[in-house]
C-alpha positions as CSV (number, residue, x, y, z in Angstrom):
1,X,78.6,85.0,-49.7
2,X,76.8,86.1,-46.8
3,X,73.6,84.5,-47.6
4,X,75.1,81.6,-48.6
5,X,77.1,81.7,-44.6
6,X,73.7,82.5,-43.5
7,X,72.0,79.2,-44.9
8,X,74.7,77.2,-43.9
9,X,74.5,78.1,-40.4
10,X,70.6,77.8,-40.2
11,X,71.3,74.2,-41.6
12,X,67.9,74.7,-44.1
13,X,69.3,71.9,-46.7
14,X,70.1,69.5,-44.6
15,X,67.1,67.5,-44.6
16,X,67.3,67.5,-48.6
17,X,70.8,66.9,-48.8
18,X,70.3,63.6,-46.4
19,X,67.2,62.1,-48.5
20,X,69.6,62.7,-51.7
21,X,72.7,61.0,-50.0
22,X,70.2,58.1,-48.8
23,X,69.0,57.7,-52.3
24,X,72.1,57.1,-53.4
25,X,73.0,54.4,-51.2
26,X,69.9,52.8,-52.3
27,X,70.7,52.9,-55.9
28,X,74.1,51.4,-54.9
29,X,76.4,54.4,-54.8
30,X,79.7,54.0,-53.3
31,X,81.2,57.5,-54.4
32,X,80.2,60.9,-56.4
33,X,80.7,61.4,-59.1
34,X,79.0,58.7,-60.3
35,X,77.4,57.6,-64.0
36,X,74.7,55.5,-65.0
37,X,74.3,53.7,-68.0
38,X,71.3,51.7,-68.9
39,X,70.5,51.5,-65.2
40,X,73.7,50.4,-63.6
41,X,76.5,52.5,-62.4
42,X,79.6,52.4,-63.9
43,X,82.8,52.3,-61.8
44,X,84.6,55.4,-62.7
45,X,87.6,55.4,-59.8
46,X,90.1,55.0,-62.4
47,X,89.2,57.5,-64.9
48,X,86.5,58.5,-67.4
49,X,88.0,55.7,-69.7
50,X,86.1,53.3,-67.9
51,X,82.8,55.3,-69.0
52,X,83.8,56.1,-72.6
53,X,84.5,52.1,-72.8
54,X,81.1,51.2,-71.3
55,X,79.4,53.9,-73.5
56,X,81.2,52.2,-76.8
57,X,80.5,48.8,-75.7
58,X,76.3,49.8,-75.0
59,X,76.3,51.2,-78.8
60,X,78.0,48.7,-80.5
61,X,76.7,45.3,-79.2
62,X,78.4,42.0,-80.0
């Protein structure tokens, strides 16, 4: 725990954790967690249903 304190305090990943939260405003994020399925996000606000539903509907085409 102290390291951890330690490298909090110095603020060493804040540079990394910025260009990760900027990359996912690029891709379109609105929230974490968030899913991607065949290249677009899938809105999971409401529950993992809406993922399990997306993933049945990708593998079984109409």
């Amino acid at each position: 725990m102290n390291r951890f304190n330690a490298e909090m305090a110095d603020r060493i990943y804040t540079q990394r954790v910025q260009e990760h939260r900027r990359a996912g405003e690029h891709s379109g994020l609105r929230a974490t967690p968030a899913f991607f399925l065949n290249g677009r996000s899938v809105d999971v606000s409401s529950g993992l249903e809406a993922l399990d539903a997306a993933v049945t509907a990708a593998l079984n085409p109409s």
